[in-house]
C-alpha positions as CSV (number, residue, x, y, z in Angstrom):
1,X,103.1,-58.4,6.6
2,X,103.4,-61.2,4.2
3,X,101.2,-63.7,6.0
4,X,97.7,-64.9,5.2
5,X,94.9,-63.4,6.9
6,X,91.8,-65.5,6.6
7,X,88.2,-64.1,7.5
8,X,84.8,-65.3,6.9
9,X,83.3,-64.7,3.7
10,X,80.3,-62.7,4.8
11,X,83.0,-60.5,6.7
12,X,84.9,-59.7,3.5
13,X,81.5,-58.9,1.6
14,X,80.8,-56.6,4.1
15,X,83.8,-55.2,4.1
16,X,83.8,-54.7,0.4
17,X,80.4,-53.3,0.6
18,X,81.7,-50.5,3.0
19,X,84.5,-49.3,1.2
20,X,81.9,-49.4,-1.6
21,X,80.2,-47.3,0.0
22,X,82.8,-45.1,1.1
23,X,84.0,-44.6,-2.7
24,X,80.7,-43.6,-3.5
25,X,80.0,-40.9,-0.9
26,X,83.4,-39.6,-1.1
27,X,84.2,-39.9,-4.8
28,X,81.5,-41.0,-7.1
29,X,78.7,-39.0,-5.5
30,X,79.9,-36.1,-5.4
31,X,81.1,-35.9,-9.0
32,X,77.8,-37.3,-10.3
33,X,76.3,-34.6,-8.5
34,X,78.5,-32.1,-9.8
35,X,77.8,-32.8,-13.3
36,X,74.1,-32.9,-12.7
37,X,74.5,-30.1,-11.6
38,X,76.6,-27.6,-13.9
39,X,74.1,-29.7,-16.7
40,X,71.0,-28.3,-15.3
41,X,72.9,-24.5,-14.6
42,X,73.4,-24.5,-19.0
43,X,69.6,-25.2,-19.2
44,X,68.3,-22.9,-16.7
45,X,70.8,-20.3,-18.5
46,X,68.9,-21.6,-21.8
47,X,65.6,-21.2,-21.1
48,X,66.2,-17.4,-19.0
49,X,67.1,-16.5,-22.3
50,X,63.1,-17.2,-23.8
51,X,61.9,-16.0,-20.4
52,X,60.6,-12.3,-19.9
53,X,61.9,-12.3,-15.9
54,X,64.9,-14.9,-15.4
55,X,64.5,-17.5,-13.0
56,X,66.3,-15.7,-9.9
57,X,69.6,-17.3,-8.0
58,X,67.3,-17.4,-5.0
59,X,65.0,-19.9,-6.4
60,X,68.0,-22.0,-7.6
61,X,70.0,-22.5,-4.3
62,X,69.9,-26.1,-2.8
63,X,67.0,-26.5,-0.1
64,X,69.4,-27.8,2.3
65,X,71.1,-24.1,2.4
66,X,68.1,-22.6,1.9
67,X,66.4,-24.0,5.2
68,X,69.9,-23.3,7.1
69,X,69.3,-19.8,6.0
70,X,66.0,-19.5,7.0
71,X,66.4,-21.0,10.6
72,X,69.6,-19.0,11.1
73,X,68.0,-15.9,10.1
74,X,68.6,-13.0,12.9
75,X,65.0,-12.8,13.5
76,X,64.2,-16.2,13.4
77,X,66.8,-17.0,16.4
78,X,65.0,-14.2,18.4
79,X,61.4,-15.9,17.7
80,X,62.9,-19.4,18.8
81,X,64.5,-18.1,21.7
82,X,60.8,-15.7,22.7
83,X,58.9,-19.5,22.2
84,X,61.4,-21.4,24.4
85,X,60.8,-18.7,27.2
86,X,57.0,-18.7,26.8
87,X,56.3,-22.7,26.5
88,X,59.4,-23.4,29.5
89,X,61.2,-25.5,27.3
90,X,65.0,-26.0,26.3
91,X,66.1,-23.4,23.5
92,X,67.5,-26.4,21.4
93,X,63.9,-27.8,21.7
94,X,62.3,-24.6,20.2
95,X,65.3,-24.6,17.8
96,X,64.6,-28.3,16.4
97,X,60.6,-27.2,15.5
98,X,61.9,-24.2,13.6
99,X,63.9,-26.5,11.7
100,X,60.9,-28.8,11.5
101,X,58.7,-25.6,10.3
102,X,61.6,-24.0,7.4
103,X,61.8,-28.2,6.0
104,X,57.6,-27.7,6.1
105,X,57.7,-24.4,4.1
106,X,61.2,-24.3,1.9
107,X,60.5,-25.5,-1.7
108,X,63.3,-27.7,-3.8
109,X,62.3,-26.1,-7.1
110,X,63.6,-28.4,-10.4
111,X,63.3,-26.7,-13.5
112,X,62.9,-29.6,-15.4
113,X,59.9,-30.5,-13.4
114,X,58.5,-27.3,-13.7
115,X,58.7,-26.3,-17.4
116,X,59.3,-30.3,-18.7
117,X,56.5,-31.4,-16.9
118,X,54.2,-29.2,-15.1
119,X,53.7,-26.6,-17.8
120,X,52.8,-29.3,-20.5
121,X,50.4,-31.1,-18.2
122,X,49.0,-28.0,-17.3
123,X,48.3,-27.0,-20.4
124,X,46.9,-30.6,-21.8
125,X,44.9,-30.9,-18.8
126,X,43.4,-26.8,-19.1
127,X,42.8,-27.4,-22.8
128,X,41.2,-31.0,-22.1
129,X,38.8,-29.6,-19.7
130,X,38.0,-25.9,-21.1
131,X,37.7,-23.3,-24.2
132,X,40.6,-21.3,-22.6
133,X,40.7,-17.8,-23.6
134,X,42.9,-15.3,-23.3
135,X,41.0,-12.0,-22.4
136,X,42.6,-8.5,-21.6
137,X,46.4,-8.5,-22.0
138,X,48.4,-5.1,-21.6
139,X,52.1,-6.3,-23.2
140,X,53.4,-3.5,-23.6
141,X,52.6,-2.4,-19.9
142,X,53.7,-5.5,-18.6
143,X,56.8,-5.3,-20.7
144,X,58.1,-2.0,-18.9
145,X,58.5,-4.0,-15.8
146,X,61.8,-2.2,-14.3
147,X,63.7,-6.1,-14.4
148,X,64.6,-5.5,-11.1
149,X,61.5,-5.8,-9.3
150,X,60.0,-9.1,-7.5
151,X,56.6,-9.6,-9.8
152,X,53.6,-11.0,-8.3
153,X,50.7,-11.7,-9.8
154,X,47.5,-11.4,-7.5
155,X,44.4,-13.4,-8.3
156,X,40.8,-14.4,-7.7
157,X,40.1,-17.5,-6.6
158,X,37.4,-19.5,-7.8
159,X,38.7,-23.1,-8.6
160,X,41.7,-25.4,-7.4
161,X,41.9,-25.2,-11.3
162,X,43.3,-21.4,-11.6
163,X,47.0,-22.8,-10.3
164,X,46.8,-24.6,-13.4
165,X,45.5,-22.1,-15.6
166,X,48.1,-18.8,-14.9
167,X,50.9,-21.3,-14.1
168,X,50.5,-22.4,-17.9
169,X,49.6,-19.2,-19.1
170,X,52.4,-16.9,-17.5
171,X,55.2,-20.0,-18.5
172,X,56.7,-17.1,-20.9
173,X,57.6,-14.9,-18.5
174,X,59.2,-16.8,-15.7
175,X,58.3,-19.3,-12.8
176,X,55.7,-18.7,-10.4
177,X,56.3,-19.2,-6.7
178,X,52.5,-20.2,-4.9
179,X,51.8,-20.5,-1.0
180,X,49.1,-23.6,-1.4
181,X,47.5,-25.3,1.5
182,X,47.2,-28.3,3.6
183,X,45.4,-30.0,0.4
184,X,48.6,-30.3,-1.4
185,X,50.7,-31.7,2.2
186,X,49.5,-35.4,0.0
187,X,52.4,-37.9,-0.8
188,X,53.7,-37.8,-3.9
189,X,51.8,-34.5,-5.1
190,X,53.8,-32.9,-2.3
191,X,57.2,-33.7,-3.8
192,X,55.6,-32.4,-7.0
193,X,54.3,-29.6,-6.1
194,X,57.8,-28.5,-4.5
195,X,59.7,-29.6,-6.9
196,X,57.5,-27.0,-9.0
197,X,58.7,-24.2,-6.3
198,X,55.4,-23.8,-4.6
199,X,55.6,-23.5,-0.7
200,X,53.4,-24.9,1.8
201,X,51.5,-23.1,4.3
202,X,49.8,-23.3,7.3
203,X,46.5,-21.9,7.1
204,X,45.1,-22.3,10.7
205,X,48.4,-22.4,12.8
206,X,48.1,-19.5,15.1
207,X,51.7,-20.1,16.7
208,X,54.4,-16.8,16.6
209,X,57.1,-19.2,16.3
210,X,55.2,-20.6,12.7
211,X,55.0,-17.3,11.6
212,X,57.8,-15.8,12.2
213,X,59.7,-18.1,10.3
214,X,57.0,-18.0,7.3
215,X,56.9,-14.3,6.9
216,X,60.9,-14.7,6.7
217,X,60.9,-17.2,4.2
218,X,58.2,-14.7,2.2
219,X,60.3,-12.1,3.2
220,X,63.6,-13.6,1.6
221,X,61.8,-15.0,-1.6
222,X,60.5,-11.6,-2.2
223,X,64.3,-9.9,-1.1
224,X,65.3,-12.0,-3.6
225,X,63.4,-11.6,-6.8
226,X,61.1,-14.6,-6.8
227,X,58.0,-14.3,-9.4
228,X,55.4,-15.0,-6.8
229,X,51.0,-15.9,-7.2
230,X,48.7,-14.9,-4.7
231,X,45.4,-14.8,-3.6
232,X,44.7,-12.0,-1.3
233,X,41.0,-13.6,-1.0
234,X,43.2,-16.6,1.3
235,X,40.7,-19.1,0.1
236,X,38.3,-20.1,-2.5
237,X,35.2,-18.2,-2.6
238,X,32.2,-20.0,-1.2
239,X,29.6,-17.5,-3.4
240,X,31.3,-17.0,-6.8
241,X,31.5,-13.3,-6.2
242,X,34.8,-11.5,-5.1
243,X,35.5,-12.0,-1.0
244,X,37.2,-9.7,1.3
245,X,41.1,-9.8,1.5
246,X,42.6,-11.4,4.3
247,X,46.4,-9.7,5.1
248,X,48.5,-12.4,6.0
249,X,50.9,-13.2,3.1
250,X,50.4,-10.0,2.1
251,X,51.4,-8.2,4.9
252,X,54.2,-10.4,5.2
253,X,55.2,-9.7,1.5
254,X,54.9,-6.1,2.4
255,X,56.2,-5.6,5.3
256,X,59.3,-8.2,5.4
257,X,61.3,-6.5,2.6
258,X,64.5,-5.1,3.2
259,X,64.7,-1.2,3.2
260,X,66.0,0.2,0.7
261,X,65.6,-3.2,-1.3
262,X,63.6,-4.6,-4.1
263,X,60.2,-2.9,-5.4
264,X,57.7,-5.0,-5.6
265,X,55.0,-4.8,-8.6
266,X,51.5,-6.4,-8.6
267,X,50.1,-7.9,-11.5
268,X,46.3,-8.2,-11.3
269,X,45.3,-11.2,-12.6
270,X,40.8,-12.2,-12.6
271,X,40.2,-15.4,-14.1
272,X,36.4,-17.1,-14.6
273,X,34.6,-19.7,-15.6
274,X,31.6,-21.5,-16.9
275,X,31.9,-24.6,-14.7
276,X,33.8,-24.6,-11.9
277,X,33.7,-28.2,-10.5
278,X,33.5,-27.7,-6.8
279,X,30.6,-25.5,-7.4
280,X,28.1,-27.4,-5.1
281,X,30.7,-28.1,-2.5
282,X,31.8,-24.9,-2.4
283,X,27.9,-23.0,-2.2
284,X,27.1,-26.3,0.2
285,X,29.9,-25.3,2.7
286,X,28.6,-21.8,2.2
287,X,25.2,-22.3,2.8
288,X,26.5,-24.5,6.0
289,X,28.8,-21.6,7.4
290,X,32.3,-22.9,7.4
291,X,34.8,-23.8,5.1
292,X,34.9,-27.5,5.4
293,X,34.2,-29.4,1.8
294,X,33.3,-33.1,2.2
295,X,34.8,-34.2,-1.1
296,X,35.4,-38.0,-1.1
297,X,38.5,-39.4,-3.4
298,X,35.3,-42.1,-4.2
299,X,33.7,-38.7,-5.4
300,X,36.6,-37.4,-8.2
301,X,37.6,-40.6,-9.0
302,X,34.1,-41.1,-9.8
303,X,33.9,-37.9,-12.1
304,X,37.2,-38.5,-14.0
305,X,36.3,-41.9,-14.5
306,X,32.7,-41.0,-16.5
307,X,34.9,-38.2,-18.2
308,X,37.1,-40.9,-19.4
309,X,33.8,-43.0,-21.0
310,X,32.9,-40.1,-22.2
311,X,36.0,-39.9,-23.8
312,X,35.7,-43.8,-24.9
313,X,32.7,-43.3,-26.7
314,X,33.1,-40.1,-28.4
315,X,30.8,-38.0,-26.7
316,X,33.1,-35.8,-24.3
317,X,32.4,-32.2,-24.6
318,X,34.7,-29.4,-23.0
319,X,32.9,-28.0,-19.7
320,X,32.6,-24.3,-21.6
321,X,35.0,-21.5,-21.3
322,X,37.5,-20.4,-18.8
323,X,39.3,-17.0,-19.4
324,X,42.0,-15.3,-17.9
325,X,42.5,-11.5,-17.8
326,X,45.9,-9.6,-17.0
327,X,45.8,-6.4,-15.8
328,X,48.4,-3.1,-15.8
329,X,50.8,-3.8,-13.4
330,X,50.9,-1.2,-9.8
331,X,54.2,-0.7,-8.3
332,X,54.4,-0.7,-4.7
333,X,56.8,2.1,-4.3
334,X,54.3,4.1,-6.3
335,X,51.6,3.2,-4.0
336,X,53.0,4.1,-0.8
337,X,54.3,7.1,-1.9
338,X,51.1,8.4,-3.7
339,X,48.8,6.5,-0.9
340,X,50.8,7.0,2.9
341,X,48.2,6.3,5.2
342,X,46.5,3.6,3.2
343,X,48.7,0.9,5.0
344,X,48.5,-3.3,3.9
345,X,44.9,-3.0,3.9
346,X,43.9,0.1,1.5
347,X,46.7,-1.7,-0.7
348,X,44.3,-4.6,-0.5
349,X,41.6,-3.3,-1.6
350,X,43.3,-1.7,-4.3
351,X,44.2,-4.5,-5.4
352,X,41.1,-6.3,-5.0
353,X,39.3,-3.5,-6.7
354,X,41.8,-4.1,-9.9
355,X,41.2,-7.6,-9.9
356,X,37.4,-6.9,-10.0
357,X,37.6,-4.9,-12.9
358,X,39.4,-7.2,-15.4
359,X,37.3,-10.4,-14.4
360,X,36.1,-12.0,-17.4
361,X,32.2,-12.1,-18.8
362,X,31.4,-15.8,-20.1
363,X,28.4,-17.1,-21.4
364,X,27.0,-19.2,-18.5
365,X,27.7,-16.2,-15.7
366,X,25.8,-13.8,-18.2
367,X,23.0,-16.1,-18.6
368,X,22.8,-16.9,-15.1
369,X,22.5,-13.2,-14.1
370,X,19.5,-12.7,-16.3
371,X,17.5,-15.4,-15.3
372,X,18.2,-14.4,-11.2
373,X,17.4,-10.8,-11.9
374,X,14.2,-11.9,-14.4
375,X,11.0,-11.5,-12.7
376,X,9.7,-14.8,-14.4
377,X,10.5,-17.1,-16.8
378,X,12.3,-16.0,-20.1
379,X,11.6,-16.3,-23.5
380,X,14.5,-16.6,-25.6
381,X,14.0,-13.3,-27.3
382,X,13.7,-12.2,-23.9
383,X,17.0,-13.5,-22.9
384,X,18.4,-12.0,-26.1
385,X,17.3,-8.4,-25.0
386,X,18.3,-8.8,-21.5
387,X,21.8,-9.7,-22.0
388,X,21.8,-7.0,-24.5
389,X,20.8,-4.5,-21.8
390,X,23.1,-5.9,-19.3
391,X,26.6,-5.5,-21.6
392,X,25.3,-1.9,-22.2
393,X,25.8,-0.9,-19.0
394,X,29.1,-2.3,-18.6
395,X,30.7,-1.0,-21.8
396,X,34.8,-1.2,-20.7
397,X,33.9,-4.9,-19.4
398,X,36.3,-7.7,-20.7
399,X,33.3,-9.7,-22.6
400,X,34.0,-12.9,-24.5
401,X,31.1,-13.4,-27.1
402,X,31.8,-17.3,-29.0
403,X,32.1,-16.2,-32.7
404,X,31.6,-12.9,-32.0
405,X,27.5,-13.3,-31.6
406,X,25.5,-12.4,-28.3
407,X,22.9,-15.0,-29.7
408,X,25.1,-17.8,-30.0
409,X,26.8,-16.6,-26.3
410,X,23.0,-17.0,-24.8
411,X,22.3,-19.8,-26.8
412,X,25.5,-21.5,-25.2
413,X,24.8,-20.6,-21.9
414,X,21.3,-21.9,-21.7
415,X,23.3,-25.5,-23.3
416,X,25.7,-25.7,-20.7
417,X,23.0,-24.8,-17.8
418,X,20.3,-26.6,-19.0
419,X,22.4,-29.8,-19.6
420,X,23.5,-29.8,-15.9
421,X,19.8,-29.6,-15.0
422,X,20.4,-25.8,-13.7
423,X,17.2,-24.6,-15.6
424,X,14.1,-25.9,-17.7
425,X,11.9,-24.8,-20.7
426,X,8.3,-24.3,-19.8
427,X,5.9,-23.4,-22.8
428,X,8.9,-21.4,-24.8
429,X,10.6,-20.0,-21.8
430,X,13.3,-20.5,-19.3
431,X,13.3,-20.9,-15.5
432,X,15.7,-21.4,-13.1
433,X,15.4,-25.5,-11.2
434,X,14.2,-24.7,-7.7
435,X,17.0,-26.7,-6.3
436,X,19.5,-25.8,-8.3
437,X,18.8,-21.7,-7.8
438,X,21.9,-21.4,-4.9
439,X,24.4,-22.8,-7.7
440,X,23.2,-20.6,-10.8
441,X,23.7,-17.6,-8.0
442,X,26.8,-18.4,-7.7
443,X,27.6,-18.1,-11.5
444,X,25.9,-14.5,-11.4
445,X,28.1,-13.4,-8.6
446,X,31.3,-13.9,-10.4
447,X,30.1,-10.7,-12.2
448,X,27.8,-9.1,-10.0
449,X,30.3,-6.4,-8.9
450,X,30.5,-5.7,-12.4
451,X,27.3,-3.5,-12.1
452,X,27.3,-2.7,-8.9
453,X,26.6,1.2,-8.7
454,X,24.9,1.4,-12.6
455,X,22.1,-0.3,-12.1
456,X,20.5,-1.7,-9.1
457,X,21.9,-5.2,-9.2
């Protein structure tokens, strides 16, 4: 025992660096982690105190138990035994692509990522960009919530900018919880984007297995109070105007609940703009019948680079106004009692038809369905008159009028429209650019439905 064992020196630095390692995973680790941990349970208890709807225990738990949850789930274990059956392939085989699917769709929410950073770029980047205004607001509706119920807010969906805009907006009452797409699947904004407790979904996977374990993951979140955004339009719309509602993460919100559990209460949310920027892309894919958009990164980089000399030399101007409109919240329990038959897709509608009434009237959209509807060109006074005519009809409509003026409202429009060579002035009057007619269609079709039975538009 008291003899003199010599080794190597690379031997005893490796054998120092494993019982290194050891200490840390066994000791160290665990305890760091432990602090971090009971440090960020005091702020989230801080900030539900400023919050209207507490961030919920379900969005706190650890991913790693979350996606054990999920995969163990009773129904889950039936799906992944039905898929084994059907494709002839070992249950532990169907077993291991579940697991593959809940890592996929389970977020790692971080507080600190979500109101430290997200919500401050968010609103630097919205205020950058636009004149955001805040149009109809019911607080006191929205404030008789029962606290109980899982909120979600449903939405239009015009831009890849309106994440930005409600998750800033809604930061004062709690955390939303989006399904996004394949787009956001890009390393890092993936880590981002779950880190801000957004999940990812497949839009085009036609698989049981894949849904199955989605529509449990929605059906948990939902079980267990998660603020959640959707929108029941599934993708952005390719003519401005409001599209049909497609049932999938709605159904599953619906119809994955536990009886007897949670109500769940819809918060209409309609949200516009003067420019969107995927405008052509989006009336380009529309025009081409699918729902591909060839935007190159050379493309953006391209834009926020000239936004950026802009910037350099003084001469940036905000791209016009983007508003956001809440509506009175609808109860789901209320619904189904007062509307039995109506089933996921009357409550679609419904909620559709809610969202079209509280979607905001800008400038540029007003503008824009004038000069579609005019016969000819039009004089200014002309324009005047029939914008005038046009809010008439649609008296209950959630108009924003810059300094309170209809005048100045047209006059901006025409500013915005005629700078992005939309339309030109011929002898005293406006027309609409040949080529550009698809795209300033689009911009009247965000309000279209507006007037749709009180006049013949």
């Amino acid at each position: 025992m008291g003899q003199t064992v010599e080794m190597p020196l690379w031997a005893l630095v490796l054998l120092v660096g494993f019982a290194a390692v050891t200490f840390a995973s066994h000791f160290l680790f665990p305890s760091v982690r432990w602090f971090l941990r009971r440090r960020l349970e005091r702020a989230v208890a801080r900030l539900n105190t400023r919050l209207q709807r507490p961030i919920e225990p379900f969005k706190l738990a650890r991913r790693y138990d979350m996606i054990q949850r999920l995969i163990y789930d009773p129904e889950v274990s039936v799906a992944i035994a039905a898929h084994a059956q059907a494709e002839g392939i070992p249950e532990n085989v169907a077993f291991e692509q579940a697991r593959r699917y809940a890592r996929e769709i389970v977020p790692s929410f971080s507080a600190t990522a979500y109101f430290g950073i997200a919500i401050r770029l968010a609103k630097w980047l919205s205020r950058s960009l636009y004149r955001v205004r805040l149009g109809h607001f019911d607080e006191a509706a929205l404030a008789t919530v029962d606290r109980e119920a899982t909120v979600v807010f449903v939405m239009n969906h015009r831009s890849n900018m309106d994440y930005v805009l409600v998750t800033w907006l809604a930061a004062e009452r709690s955390a939303l919880s989006y399904a996004v797409g394949e787009w956001a699947r890009v390393w890092p904004l993936s880590r981002l984007i779950k880190a801000m407790g957004a999940y990812f979904i497949r839009r085009k996977s036609r698989g049981d297995l894949y849904r199955r374990v989605l529509a449990r993951y929605v059906g948990m979140a939902t079980d267990g109070g998660v603020t959640q955004a959707m929108f029941p339009e599934g993708g952005l719309s390719l003519s401005g105007g409001l599209q049909p509602p497609k049932l999938g993460l709605l159904k599953y919100l619906v119809e994955e609940r536990r009886p007897g559990g949670r109500d769940v209460v819809f918060v209409p949310v309609a949200i516009n703009y003067d420019r969107v920027f995927e405008d052509r892309l989006l009336v380009a894919a529309g025009q081409a019948g699918g729902r591909r958009f060839p935007a190159r990164i050379s493309v953006v980089a391209g834009f926020v680079l000239r936004q950026v000399w802009l910037r350099l030399r003084r001469r940036y101007h905000r791209h016009g106004y983007a508003a956001v409109s809440f509506g009175a919240p609808m109860s789901l329990a209320e619904f189904e009692r007062d509307h039995p038959a109506a089933g996921v897709e009357g409550l679609a509608r419904a909620l559709m038809a809610r969202i079209g009434a509280e979607v905001p009237v800008l400038p540029v959209p007003m503008v824009a369905r004038a000069l579609i509807r005019a016969e000819g060109p039009l004089t200014r006074e002309g324009l005047d008159a029939a914008l005038a005519e046009m809010l008439a009809e649609v008296p209950r409509a959630h108009v924003h009028l810059p300094r309170k003026d209809l005048g100045y409202a047209a006059r901006f429009g025409i500013q915005v429209l005629r700078k992005r060579g939309m339309i030109e002035e011929r002898h005293g009057a406006f027309v609409i650019t040949e080529a550009e007619r698809p795209v300033v269609a689009y911009y009247a079709a965000s309000i279209d439905h507006l007037f749709r039975g009180r006049s013949g538009g």
